[in-house]
N, C-alpha and C positions, 0 to 999 in steps of 0.2 A: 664390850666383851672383855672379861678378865683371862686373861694368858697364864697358865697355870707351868709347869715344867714339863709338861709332857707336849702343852703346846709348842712352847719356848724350842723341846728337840725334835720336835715334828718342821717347823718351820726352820730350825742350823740346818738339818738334811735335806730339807725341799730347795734352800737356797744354796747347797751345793752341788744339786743334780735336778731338778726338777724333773726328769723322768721317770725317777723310782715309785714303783707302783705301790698299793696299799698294804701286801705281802712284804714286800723289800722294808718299807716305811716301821711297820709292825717290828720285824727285827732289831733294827737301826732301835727304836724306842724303847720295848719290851713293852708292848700292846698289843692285843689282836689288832686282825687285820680288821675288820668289824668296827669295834672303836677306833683304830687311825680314818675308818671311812668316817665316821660320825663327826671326827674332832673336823676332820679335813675340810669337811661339809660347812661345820659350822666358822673354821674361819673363811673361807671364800664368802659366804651370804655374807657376813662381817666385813668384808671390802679389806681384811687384813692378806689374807692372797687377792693379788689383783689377777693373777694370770699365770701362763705358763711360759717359757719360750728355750730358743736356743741360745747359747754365748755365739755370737762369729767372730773370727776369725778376718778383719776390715780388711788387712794390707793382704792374705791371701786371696780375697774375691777383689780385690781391683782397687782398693781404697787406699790408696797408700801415703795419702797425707791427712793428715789431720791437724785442725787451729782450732785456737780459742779466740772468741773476736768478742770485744767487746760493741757496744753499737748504744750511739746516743739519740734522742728522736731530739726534733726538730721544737715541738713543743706537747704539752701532754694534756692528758683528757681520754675521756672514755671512749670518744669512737676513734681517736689517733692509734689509744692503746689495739683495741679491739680490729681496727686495719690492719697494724701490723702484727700480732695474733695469728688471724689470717695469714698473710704473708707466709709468714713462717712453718705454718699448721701447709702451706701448699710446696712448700721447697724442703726433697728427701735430703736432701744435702746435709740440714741444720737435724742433727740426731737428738738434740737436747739443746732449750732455749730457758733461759731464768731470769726474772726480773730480778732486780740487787739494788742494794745500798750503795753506795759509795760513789764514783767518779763517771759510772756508767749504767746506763738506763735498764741492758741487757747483755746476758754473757751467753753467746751461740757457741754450741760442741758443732765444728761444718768436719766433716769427710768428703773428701773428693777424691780423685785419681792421683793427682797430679799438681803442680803451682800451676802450672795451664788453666785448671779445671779451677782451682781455685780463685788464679785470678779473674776468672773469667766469671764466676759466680758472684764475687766481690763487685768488679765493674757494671755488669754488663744487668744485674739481678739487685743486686743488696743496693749499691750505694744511689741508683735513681730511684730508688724510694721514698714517693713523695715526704714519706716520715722520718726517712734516716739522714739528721743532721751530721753524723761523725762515726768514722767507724777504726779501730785499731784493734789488728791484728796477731797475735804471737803463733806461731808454726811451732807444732810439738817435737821436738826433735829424739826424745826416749820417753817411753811409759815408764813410769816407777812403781804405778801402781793404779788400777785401774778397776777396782770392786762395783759391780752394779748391785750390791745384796744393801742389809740392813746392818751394822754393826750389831747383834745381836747376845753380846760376852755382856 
């Protein structure tokens, strides 16, 4: 699908509020509300919207730590990979998990409550996993900057 300008400002304002309705969107633009449904339309079937959702707000609902951990496996392969996959895909904790380049296999976003809760998901969860060879952690100490949108400029 070719993204045109009108898509381009349809999707800066949906990534700055997602709840603005097709009226609201229509303004924001300068389209009917009619064509913002149509465009809307055709990027969701496009997989270019994936979704909707809310921002929260971690440390005010109880989440008040958050680390980046790296994590190396043991040895690799398709059903190693695909185990730990799994794993991951089963523990809320790990909010985002990426395979990478460099010094380590995977780099886990964990939220928990607490160093308690943390280390207690480290020990007790993450590192007897029969796949997790090695795992190092850094504790966030300030967000500087925390964007879950598209760079879209």
């Amino acid at each position: 699908m070719r993204i045109d300008q009108f898509d381009h400002a349809i999707l800066a304002a949906l990534q700055e509020d997602a709840s603005l309705t097709n009226a609201a969107l229509a303004e924001v633009v300068n389209l009917s509300a009619s064509q913002i449904s149509r465009r809307r339309v055709a990027l969701e079937k496009a997989g270019i919207i994936r979704g909707y959702g809310a921002r929260l707000d971690a440390a005010r609902l109880g989440f008040g730590l958050r680390a980046v951990t790296r994590v190396n496996l043991r040895s690799h392969g398709a059903d190693m990979e695909s185990d730990f996959a799994r794993f991951v895909a089963t523990h809320p904790q790990i909010c985002a998990a990426f395979s990478v380049s460099g010094d380590a296999d995977y780099i886990l976003d964990i939220r928990v409550a607490d160093l308690q809760a943390f280390a207690d998901f480290i020990h007790l969860k993450l590192l007897p996993h029969p796949q997790v060879a090695q795992v190092r952690s850094e504790i966030v100490l300030k967000t500087l900057k925390d964007h879950v949108g598209v760079p879209l400029d």
